[in-house]
Structure formats: structure tokens, C-alpha cells
C-alpha distance (Angstrom), angle and dihedral (degrees) to the residues before:
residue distance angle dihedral
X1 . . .
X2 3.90 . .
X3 3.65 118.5 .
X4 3.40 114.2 -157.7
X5 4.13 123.9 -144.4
X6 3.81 123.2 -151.9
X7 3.29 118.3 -162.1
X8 3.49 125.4 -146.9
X9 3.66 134.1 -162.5
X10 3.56 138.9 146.3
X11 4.01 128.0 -101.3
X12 3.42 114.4 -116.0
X13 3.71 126.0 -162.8
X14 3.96 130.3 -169.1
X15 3.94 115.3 -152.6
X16 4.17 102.8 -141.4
X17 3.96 129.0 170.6
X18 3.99 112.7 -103.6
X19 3.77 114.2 -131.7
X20 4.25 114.5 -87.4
X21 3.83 112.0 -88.4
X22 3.77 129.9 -139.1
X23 3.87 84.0 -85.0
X24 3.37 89.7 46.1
X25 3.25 87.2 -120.2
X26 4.33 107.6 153.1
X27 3.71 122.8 -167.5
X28 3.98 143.7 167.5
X29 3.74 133.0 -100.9
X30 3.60 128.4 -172.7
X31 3.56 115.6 -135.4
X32 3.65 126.3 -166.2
X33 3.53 119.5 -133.0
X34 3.09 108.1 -137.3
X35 3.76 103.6 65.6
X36 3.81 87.9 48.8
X37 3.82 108.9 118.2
X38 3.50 101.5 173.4
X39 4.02 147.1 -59.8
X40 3.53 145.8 -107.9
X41 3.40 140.3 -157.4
X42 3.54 121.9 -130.2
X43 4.04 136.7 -175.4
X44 3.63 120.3 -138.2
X45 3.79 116.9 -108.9
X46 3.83 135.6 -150.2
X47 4.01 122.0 -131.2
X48 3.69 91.1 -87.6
X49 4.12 92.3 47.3
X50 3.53 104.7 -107.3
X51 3.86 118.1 134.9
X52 4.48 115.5 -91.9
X53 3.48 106.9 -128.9
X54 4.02 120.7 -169.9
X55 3.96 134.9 -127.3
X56 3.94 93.3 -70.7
X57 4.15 92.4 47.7
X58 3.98 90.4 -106.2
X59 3.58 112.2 143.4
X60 3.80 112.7 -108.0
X61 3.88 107.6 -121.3
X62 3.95 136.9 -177.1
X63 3.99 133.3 -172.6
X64 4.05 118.2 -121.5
X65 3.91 104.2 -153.6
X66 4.05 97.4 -144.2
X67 4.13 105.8 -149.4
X68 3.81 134.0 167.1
X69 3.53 97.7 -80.0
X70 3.33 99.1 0.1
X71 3.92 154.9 83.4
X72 3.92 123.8 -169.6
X73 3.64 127.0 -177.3
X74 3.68 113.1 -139.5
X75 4.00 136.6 -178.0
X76 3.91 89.0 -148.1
X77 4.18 112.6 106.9
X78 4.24 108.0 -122.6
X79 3.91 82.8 -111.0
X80 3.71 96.7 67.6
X81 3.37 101.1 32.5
X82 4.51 84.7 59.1
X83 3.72 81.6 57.2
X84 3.32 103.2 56.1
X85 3.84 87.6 44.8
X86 3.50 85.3 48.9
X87 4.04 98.9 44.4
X88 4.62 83.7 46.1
X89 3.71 83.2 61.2
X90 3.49 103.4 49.8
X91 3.99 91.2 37.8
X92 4.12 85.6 50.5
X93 3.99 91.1 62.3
């Protein structure tokens, strides 16, 4: 006979700033974290592909959130978005 597990856990979502639109217009998505398979950090890029840099000569960068089914563009660095990850975990228990 087959016994059949369910497991249960809760849903947690992390509130991070999408990247600036043409408008300039910035807003929030809520991402579930558990379809989050990883991130990457990309620069931003002119029309003919070389990198933006600001005022000071930094390179301007952004964070794409890679997901099943799914890639958002984010203005939050990798290093605070594993802390928030970190800090829904800790909240969740």
C-alpha cells in the first residue's frame, strides 16, 4: 500500500524595485521564492552595446532575477536581494 506525503510549506514573497522605464517610471514586483533559480548581474548598454557608465565613471549595473518561466529586471544588487530571501525565511518560522 502507497502512502502518500504532502508537503507543506509556506509561500514566501520578497518585495524588490523593478528597473526605471523609458518614463522613468520605477515600480515593485513581488517575487516568490521558490521559482527563483538564480540571478545575474548585468551592465547597462548604449544603442551601439557598449557599457553606460554614470557621472563618477562607475559602470551602471542592474540584477535580472532568473525564474521558471520567467526573467525580471531589477535595480536591487544580488547581495540584498539574498537578504531579504534570507530575512523571509527567518520571519516565516
Amino acid at each position: 500500500m502507497k502512502t502518500e506525503r504532502k508537503l507543506r510549506y509556506k509561500i514566501m514573497y520578497i518585495i524588490l524595485s523593478q528597473t526605471p522605464d523609458r518614463d522613468g517610471f520605477q515600480g515593485q514586483v513581488a517575487l516568490n521564492t521558490a521559482r527563483i533559480n538564480g540571478f545575474r548581474e548585468v551592465s547597462y548598454k548604449d544603442i551601439g552595446g557598449n557599457s553606460q557608465k554614470d557621472d563618477a565613471g562607475y559602470v551602471g549595473t542592474y540584477t535580472e532575477v532568473l525564474m521558471k518561466g520567467a526573467t525580471i529586471s531589477v535595480a536591487d544588487p544580488i547581495s540584498t536581494i539574498l537578504e531579504k530571501i534570507r530575512d523571509a525565511k527567518v520571519n516565516q518560522t
